[in-house]
CHARMM internal coordinates of N, CA and C (Angstrom, degrees):
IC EDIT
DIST 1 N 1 CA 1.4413
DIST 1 CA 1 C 1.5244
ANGL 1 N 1 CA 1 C 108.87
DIST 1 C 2 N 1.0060
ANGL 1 CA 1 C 2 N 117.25
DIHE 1 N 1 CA 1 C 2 N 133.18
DIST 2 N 2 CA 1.7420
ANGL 1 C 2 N 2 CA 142.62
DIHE 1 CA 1 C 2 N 2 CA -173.39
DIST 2 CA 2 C 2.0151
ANGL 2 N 2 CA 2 C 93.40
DIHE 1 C 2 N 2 CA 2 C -55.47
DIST 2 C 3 N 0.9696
ANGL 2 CA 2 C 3 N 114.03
DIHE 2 N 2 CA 2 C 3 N 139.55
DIST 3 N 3 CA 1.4770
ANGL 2 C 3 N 3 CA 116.32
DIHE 2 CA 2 C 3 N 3 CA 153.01
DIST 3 CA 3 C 1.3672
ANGL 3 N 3 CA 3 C 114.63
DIHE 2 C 3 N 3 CA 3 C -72.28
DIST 3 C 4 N 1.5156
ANGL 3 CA 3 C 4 N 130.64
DIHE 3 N 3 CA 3 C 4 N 136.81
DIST 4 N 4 CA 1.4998
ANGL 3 C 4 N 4 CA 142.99
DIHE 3 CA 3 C 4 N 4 CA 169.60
DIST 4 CA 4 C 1.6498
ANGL 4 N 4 CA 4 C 93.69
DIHE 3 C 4 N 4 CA 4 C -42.18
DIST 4 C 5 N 1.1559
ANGL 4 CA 4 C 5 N 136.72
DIHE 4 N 4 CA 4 C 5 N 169.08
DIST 5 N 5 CA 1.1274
ANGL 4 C 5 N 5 CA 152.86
DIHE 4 CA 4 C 5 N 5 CA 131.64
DIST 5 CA 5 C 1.6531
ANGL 5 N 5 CA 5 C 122.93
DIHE 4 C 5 N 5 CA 5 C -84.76
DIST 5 C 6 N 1.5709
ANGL 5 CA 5 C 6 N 104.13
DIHE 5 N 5 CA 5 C 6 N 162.36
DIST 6 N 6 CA 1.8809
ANGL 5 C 6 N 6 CA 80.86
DIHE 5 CA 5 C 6 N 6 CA 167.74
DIST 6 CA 6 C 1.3175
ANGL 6 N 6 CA 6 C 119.60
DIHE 5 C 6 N 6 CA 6 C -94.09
DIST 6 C 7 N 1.8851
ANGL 6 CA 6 C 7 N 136.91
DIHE 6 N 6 CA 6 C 7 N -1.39
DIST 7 N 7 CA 0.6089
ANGL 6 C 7 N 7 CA 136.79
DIHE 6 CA 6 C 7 N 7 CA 123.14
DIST 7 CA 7 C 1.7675
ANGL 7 N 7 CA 7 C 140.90
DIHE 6 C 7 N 7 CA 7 C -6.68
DIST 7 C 8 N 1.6908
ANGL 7 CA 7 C 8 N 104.52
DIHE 7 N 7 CA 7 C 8 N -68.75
DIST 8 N 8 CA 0.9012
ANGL 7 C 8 N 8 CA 104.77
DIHE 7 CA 7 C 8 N 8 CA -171.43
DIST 8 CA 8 C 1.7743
ANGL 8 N 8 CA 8 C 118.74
DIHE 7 C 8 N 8 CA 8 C -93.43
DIST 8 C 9 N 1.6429
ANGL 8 CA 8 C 9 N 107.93
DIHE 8 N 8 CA 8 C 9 N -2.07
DIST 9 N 9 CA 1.1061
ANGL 8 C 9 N 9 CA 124.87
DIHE 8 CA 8 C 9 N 9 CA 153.73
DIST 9 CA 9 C 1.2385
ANGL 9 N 9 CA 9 C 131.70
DIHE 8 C 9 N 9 CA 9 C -70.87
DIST 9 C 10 N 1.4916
ANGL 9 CA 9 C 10 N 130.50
DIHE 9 N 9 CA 9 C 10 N -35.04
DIST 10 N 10 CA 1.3833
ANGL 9 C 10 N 10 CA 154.11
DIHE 9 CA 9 C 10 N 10 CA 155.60
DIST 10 CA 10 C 1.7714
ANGL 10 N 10 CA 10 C 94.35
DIHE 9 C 10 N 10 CA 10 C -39.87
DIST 10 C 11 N 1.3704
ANGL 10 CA 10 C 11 N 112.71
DIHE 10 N 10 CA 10 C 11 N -65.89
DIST 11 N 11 CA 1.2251
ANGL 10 C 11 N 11 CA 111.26
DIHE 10 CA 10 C 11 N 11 CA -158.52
DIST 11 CA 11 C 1.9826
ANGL 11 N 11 CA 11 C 118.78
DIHE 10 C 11 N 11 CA 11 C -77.09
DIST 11 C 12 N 1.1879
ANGL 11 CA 11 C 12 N 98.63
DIHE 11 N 11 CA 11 C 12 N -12.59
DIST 12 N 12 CA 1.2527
ANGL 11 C 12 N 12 CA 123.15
DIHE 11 CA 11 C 12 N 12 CA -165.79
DIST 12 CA 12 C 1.9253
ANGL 12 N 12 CA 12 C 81.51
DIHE 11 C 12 N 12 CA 12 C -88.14
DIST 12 C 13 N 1.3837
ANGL 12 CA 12 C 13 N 138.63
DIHE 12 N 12 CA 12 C 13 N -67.01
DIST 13 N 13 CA 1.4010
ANGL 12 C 13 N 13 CA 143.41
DIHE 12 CA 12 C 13 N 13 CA 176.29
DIST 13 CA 13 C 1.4889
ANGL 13 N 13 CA 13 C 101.31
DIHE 12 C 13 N 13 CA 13 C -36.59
DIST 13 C 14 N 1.2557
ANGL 13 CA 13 C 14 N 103.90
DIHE 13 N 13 CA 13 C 14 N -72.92
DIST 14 N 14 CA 1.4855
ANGL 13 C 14 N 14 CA 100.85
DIHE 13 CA 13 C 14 N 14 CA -169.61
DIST 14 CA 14 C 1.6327
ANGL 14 N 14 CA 14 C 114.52
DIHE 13 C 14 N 14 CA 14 C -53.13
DIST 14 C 15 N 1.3233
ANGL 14 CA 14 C 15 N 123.12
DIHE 14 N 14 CA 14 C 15 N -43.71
DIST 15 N 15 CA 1.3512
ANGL 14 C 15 N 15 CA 121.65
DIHE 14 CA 14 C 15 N 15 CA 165.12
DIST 15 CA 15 C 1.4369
ANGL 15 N 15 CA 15 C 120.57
DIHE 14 C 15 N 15 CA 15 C -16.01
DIST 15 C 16 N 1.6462
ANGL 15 CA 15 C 16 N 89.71
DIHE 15 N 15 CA 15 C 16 N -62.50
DIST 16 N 16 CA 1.7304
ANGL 15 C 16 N 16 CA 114.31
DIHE 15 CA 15 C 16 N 16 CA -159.52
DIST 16 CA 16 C 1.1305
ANGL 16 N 16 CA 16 C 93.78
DIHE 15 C 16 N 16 CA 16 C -67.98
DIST 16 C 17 N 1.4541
ANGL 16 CA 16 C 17 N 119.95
DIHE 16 N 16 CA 16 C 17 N -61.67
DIST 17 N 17 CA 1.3134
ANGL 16 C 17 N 17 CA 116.13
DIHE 16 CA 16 C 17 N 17 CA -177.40
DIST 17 CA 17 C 1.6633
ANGL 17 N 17 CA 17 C 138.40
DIHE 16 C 17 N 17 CA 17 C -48.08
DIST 17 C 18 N 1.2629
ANGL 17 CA 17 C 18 N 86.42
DIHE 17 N 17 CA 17 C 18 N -29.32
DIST 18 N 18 CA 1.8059
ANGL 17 C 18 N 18 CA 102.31
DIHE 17 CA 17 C 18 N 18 CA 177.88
DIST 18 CA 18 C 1.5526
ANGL 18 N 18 CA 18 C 113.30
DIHE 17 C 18 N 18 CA 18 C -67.71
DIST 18 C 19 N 1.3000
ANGL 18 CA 18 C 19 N 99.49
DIHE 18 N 18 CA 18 C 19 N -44.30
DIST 19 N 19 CA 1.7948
ANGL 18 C 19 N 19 CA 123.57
DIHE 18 CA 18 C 19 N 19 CA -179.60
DIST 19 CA 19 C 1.4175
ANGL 19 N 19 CA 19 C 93.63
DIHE 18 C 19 N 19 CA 19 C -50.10
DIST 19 C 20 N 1.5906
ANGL 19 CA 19 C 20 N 113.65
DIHE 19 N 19 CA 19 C 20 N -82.66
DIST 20 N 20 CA 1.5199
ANGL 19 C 20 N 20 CA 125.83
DIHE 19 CA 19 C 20 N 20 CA -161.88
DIST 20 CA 20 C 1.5731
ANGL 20 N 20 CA 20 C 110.23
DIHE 19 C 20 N 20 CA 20 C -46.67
DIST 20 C 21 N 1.3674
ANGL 20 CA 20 C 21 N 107.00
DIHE 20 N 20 CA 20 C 21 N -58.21
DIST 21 N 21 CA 1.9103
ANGL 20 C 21 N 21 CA 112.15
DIHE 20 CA 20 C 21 N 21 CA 177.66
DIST 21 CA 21 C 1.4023
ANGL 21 N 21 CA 21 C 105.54
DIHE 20 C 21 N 21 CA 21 C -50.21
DIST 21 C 22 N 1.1167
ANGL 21 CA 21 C 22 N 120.43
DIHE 21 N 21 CA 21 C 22 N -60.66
DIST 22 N 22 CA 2.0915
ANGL 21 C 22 N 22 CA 116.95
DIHE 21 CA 21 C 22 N 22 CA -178.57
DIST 22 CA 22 C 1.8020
ANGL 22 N 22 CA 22 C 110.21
DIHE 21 C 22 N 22 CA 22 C -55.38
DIST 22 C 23 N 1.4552
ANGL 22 CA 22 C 23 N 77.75
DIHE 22 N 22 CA 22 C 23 N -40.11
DIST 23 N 23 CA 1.9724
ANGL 22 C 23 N 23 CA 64.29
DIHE 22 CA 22 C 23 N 23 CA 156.47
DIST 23 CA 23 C 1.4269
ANGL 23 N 23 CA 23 C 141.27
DIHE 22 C 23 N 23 CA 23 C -96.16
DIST 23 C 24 N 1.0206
ANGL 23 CA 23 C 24 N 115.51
DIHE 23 N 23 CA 23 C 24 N -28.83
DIST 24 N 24 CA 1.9302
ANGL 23 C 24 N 24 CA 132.89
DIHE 23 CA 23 C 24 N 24 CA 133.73
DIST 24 CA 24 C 1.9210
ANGL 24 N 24 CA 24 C 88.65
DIHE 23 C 24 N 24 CA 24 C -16.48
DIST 24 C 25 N 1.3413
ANGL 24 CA 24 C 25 N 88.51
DIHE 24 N 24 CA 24 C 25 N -113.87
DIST 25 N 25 CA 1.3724
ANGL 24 C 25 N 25 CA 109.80
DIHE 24 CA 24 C 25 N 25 CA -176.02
DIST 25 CA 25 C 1.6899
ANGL 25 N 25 CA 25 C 102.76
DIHE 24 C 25 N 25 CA 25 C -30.05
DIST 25 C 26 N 1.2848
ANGL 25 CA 25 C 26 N 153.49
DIHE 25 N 25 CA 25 C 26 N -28.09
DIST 26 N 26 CA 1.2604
ANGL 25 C 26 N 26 CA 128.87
DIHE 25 CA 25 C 26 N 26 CA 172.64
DIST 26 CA 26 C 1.8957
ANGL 26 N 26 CA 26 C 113.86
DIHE 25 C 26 N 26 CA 26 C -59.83
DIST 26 C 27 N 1.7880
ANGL 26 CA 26 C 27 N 92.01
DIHE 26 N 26 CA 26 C 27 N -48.20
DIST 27 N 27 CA 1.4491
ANGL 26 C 27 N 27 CA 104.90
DIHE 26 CA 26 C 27 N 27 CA -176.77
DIST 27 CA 27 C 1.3540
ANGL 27 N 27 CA 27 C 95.99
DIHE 26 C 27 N 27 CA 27 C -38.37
DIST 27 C 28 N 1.2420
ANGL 27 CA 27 C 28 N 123.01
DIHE 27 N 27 CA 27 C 28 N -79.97
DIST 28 N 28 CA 1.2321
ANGL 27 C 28 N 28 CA 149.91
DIHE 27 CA 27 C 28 N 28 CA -155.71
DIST 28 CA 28 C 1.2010
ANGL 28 N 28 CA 28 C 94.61
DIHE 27 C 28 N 28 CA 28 C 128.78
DIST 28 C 29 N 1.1474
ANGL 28 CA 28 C 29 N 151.18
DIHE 28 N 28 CA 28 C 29 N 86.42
DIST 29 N 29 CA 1.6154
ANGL 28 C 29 N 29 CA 150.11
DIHE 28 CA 28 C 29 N 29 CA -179.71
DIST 29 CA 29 C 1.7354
ANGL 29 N 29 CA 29 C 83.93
DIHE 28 C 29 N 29 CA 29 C -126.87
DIST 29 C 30 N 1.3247
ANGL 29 CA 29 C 30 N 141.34
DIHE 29 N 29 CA 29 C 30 N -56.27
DIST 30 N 30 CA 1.1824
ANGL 29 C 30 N 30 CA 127.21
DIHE 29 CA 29 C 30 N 30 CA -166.93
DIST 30 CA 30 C 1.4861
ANGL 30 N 30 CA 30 C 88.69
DIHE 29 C 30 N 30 CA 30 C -153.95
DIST 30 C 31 N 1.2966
ANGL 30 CA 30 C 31 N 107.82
DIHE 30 N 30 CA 30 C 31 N 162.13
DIST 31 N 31 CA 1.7065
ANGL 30 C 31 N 31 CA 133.16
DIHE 30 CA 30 C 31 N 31 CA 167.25
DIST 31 CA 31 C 1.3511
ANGL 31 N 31 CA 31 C 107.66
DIHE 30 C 31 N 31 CA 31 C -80.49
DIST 31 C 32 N 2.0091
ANGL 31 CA 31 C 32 N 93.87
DIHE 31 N 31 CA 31 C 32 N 169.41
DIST 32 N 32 CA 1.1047
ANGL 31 C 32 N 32 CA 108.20
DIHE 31 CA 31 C 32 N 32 CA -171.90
DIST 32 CA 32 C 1.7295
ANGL 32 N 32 CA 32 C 128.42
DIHE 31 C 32 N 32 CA 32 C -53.60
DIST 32 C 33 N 1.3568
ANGL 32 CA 32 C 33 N 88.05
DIHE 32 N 32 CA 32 C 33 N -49.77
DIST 33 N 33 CA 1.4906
ANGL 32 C 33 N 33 CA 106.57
DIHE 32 CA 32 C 33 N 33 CA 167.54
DIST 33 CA 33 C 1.5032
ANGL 33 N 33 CA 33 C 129.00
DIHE 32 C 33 N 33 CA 33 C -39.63
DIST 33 C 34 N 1.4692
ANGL 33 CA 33 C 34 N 106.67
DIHE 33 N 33 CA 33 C 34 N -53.79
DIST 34 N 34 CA 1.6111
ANGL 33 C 34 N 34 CA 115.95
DIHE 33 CA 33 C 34 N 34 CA 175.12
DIST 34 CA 34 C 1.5592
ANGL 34 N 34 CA 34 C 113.51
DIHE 33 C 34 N 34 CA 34 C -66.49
DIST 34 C 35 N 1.1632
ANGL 34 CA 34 C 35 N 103.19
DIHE 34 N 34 CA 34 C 35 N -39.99
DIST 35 N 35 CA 1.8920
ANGL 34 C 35 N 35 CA 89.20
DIHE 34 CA 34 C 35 N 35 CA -169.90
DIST 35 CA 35 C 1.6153
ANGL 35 N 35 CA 35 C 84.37
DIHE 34 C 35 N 35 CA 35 C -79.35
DIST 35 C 36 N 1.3976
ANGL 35 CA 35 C 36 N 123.33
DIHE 35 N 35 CA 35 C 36 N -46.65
DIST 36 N 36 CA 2.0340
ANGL 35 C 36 N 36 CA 85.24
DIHE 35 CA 35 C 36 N 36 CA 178.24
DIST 36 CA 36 C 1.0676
ANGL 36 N 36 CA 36 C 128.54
DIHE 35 C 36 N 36 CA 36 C -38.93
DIST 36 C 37 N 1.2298
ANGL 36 CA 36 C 37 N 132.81
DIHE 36 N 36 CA 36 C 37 N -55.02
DIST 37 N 37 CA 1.2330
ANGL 36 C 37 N 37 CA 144.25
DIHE 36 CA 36 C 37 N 37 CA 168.20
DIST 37 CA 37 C 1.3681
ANGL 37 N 37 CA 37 C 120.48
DIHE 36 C 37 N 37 CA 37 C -37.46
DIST 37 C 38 N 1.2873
ANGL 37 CA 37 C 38 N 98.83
DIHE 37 N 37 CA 37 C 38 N -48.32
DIST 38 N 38 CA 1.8667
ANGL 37 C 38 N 38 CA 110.57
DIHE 37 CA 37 C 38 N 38 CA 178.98
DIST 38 CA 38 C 2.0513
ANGL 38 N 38 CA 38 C 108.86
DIHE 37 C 38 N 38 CA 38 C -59.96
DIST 38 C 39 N 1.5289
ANGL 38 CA 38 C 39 N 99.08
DIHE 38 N 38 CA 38 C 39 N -38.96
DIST 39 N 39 CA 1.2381
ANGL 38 C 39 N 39 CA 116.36
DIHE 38 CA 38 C 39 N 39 CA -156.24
DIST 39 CA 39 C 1.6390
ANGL 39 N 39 CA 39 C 100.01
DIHE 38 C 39 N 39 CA 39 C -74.24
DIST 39 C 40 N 1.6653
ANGL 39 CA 39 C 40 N 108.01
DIHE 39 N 39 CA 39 C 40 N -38.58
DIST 40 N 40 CA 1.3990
ANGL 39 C 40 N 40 CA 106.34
DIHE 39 CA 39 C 40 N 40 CA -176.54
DIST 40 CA 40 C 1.4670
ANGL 40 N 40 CA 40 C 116.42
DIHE 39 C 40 N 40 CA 40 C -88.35
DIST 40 C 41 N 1.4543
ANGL 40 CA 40 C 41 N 122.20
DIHE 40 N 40 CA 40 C 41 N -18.67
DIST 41 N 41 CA 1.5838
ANGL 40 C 41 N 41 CA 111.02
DIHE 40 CA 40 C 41 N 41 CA 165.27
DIST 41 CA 41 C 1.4015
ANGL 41 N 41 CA 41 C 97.84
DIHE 40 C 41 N 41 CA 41 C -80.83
DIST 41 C 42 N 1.5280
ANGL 41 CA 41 C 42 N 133.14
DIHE 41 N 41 CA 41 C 42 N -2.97
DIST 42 N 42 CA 1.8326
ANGL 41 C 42 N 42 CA 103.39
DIHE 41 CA 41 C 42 N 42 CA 175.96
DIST 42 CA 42 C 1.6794
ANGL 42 N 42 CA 42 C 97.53
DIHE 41 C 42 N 42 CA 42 C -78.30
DIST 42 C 43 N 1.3922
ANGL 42 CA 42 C 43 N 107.93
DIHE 42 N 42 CA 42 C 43 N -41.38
DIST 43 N 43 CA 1.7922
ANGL 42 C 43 N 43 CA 101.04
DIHE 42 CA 42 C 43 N 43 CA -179.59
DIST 43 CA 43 C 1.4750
ANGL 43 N 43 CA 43 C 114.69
DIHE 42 C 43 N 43 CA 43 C -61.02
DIST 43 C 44 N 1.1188
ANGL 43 CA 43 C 44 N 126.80
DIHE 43 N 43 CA 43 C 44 N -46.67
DIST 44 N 44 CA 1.5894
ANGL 43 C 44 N 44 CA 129.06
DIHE 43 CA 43 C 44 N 44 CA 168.79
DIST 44 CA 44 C 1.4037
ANGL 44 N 44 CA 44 C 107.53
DIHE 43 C 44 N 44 CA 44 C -38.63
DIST 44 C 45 N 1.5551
ANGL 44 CA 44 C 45 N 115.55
DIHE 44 N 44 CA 44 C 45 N -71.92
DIST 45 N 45 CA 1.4124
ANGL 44 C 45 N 45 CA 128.63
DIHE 44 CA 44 C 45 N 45 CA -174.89
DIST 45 CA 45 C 1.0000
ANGL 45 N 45 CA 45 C 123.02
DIHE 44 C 45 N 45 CA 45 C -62.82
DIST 45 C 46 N 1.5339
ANGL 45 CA 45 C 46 N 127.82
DIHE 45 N 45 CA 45 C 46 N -56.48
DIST 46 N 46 CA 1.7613
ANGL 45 C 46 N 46 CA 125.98
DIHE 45 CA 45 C 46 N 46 CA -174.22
DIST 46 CA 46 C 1.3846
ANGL 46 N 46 CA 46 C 109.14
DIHE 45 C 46 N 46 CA 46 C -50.38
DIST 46 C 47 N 1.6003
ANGL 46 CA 46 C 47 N 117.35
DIHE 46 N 46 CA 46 C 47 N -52.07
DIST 47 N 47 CA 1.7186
ANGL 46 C 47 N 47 CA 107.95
DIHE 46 CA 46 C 47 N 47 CA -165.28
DIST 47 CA 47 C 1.4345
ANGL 47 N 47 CA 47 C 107.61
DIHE 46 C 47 N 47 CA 47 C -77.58
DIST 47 C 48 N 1.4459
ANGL 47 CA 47 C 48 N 121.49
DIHE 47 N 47 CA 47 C 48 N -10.56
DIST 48 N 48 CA 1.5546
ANGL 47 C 48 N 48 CA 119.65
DIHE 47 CA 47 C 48 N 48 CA -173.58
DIST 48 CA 48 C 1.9932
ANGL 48 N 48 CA 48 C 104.98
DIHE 47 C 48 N 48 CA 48 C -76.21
DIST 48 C 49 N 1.3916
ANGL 48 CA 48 C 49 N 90.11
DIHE 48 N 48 CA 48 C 49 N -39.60
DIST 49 N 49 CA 1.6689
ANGL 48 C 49 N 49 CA 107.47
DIHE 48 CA 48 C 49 N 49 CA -177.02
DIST 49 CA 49 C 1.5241
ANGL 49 N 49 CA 49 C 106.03
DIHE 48 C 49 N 49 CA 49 C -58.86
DIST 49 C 50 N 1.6672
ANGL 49 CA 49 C 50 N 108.52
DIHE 49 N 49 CA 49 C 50 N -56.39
DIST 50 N 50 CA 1.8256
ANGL 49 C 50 N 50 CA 112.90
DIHE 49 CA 49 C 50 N 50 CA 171.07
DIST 50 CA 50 C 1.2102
ANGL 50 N 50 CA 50 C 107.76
DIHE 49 C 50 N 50 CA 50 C -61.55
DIST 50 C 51 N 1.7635
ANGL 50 CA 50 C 51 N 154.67
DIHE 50 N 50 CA 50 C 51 N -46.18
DIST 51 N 51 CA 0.5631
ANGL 50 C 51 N 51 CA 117.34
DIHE 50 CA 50 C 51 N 51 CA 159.22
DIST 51 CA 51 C 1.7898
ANGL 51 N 51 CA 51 C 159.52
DIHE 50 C 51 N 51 CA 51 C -24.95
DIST 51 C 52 N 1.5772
ANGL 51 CA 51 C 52 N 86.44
DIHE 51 N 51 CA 51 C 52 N -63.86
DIST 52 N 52 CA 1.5996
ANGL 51 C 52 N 52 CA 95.05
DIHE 51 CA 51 C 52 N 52 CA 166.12
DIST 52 CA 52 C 1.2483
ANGL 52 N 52 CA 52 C 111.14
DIHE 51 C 52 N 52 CA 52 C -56.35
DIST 52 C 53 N 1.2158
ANGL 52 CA 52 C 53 N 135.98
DIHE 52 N 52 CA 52 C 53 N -32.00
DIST 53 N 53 CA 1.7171
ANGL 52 C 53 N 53 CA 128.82
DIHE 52 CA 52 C 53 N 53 CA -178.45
DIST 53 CA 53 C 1.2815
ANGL 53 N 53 CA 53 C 106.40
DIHE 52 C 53 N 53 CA 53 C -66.08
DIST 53 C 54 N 1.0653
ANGL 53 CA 53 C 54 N 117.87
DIHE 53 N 53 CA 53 C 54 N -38.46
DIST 54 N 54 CA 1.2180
ANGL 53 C 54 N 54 CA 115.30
DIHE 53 CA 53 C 54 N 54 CA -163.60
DIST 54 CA 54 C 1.6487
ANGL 54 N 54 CA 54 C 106.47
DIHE 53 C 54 N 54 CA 54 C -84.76
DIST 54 C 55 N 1.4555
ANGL 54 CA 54 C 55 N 103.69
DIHE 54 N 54 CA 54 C 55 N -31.02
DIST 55 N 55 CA 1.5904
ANGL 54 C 55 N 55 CA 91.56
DIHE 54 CA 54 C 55 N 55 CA 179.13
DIST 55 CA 55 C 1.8580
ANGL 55 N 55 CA 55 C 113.62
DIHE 54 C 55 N 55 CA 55 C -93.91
DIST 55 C 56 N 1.3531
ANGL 55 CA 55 C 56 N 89.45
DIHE 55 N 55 CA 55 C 56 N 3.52
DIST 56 N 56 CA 2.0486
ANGL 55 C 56 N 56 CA 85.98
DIHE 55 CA 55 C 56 N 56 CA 163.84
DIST 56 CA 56 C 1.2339
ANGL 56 N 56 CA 56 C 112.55
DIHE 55 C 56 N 56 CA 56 C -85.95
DIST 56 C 57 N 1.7581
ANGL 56 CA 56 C 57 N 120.62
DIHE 56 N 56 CA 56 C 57 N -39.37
DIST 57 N 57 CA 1.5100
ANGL 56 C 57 N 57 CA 116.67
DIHE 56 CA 56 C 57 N 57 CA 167.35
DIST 57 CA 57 C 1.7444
ANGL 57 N 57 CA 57 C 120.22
DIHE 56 C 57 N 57 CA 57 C -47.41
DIST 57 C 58 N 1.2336
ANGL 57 CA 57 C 58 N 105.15
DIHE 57 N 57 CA 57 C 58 N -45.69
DIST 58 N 58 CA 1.4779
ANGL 57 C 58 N 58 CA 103.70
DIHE 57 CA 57 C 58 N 58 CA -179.40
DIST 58 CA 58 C 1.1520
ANGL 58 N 58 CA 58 C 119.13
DIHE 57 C 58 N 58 CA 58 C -56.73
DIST 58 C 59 N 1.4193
ANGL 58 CA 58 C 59 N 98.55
DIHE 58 N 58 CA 58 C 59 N -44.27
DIST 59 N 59 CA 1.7673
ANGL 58 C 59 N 59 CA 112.92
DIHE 58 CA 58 C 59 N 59 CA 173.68
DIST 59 CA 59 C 1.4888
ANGL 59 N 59 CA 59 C 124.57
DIHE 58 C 59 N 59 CA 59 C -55.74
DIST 59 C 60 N 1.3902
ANGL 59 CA 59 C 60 N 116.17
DIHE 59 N 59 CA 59 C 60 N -19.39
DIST 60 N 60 CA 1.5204
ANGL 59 C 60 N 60 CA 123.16
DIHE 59 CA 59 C 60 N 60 CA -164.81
DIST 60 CA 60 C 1.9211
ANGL 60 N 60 CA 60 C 85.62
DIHE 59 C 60 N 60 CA 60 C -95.42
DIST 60 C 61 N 1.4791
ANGL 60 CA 60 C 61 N 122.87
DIHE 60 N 60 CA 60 C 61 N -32.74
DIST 61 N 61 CA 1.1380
ANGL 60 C 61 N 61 CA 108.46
DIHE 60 CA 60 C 61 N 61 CA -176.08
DIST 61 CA 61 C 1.2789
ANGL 61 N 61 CA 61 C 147.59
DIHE 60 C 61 N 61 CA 61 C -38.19
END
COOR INIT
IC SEED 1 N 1 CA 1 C
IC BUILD
């Protein structure tokens, strides 16, 4: 099995994220504004977080 990229992890977050907020935001659970916000610290944050995992595993090698 192929390793994720951070590319294709980035894009895979934002997906999810886009999905969940438009539906948030349909409910009315939150506005437009917040799930942007929500949507761009998950892309900032998620691949920074996999990163480091991934480079402490290597490191323990």
């Amino acid at each position: 099995m192929n390793d994720v990229t951070q590319t294709q992890l980035v894009a895979a977050v934002r997906q999810i994220a886009l999905v969940a907020g438009g539906f948030a935001v349909g409910k009315g659970w939150l506005d437009n504004d917040t799930a942007t916000a929500i949507t761009t610290i998950a892309v900032i944050l998620v691949p920074f977080v996999w990163g480091q995992m991934k480079t402490r595993t290597l490191a323990k090698k």
